[in-house]
C-alpha positions as CSV (number, residue, x, y, z in Angstrom):
1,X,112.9,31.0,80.6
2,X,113.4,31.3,77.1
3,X,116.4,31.3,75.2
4,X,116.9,35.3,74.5
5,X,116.1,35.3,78.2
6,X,119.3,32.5,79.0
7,X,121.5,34.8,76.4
8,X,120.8,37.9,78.1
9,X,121.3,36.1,81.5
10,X,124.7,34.2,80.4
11,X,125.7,38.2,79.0
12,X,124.9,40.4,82.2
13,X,127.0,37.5,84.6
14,X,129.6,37.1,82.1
15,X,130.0,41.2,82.7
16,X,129.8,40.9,86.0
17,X,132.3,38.4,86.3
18,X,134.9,41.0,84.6
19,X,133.9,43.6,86.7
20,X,135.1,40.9,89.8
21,X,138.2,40.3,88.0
22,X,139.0,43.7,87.2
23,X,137.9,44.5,90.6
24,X,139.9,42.1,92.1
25,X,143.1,42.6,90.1
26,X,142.7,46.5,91.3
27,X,142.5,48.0,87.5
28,X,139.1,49.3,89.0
29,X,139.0,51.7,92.1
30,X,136.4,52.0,94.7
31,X,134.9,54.3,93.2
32,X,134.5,53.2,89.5
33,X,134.2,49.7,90.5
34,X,130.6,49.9,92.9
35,X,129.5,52.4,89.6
36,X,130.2,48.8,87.0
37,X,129.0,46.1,89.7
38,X,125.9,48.7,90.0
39,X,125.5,48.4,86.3
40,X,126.5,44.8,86.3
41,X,123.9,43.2,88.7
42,X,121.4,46.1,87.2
43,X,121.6,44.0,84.1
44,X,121.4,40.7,86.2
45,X,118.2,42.1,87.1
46,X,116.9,43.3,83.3
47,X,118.1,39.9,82.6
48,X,115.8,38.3,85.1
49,X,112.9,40.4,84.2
50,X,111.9,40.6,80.6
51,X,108.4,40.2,81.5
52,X,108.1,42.9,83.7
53,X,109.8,45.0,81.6
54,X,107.5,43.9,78.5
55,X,104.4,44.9,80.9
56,X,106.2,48.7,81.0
57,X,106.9,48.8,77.8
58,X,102.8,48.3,77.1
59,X,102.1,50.7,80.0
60,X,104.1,53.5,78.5
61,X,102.5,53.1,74.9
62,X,106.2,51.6,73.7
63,X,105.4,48.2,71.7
64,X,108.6,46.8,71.2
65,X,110.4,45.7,74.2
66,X,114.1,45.9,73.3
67,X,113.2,49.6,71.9
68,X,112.7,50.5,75.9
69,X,115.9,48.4,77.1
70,X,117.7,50.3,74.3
71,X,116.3,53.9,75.6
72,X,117.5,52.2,79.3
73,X,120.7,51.7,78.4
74,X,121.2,54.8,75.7
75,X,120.2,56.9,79.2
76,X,122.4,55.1,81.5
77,X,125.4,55.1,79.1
78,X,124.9,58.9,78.7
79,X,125.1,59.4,82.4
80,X,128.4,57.2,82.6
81,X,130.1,58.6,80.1
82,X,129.2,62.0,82.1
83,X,130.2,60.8,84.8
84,X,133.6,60.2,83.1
85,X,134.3,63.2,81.8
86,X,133.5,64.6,85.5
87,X,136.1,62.8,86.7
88,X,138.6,63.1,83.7
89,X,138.3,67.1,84.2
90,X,138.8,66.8,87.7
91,X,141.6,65.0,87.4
92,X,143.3,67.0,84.4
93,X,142.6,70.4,87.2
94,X,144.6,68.2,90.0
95,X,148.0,67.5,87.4
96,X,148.1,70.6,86.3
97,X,148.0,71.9,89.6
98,X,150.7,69.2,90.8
99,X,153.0,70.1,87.8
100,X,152.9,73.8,88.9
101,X,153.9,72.8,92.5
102,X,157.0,70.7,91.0
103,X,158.0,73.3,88.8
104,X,158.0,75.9,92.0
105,X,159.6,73.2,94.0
106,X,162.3,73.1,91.4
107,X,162.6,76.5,91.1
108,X,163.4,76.9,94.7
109,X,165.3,74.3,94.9
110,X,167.7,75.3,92.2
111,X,168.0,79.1,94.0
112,X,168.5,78.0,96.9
113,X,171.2,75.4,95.4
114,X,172.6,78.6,93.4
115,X,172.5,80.5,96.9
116,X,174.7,78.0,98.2
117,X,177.2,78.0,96.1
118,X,178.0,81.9,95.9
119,X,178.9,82.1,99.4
């Protein structure tokens, strides 16, 4: 291995090891945290395999290397920051749907306390 090879080894586990902590510490769900150790050990893997991916880069006409792992991860980051915003609008639908049933909830609440005082 040469030494871009060590850097790029050294980067993807020191990611990985955040994703454990995080992970650990719950500041990542389920959900979210499978989608980073994915990711994670996916760059383990790159990390592992510049020569393969120096043999696809020729096979697909692209002659620098690190242009394809850039198009990669340009793809990939695209699709998690979709993902994201998936989530983010889901999420914004379910509060606003909560803060309607707590203001009904009040509502009643306050009629029926109103109710109960007039009699």
């Amino acid at each position: 291995m040469n030494s871009v090879q060590w850097i790029t080894v050294l980067l993807a586990s020191l990611f990985f090891i955040q994703v454990v902590f995080y992970s650990v510490r719950n500041r990542l769900r389920d959900k979210q945290a499978f989608l980073w150790f994915s990711l994670s050990i996916l760059g383990l893997l790159g990390a592992f395999s510049l020569a393969p991916l120096n043999r696809l880069a020729s096979m697909l006409g692209i002659s620098y290397m690190p242009a394809l792992i850039f198009a990669i991860a340009f793809i990939v980051v695209l699709n998690v920051l979709l993902y994201q915003s998936i989530v983010l609008s889901e999420q914004g639908e379910t509060i606003k749907r909560l803060v309607q049933e707590i203001a009904l909830l009040k509502h009643e609440l306050h009629h029926t306390e109103r109710k109960g005082r007039v009699r």
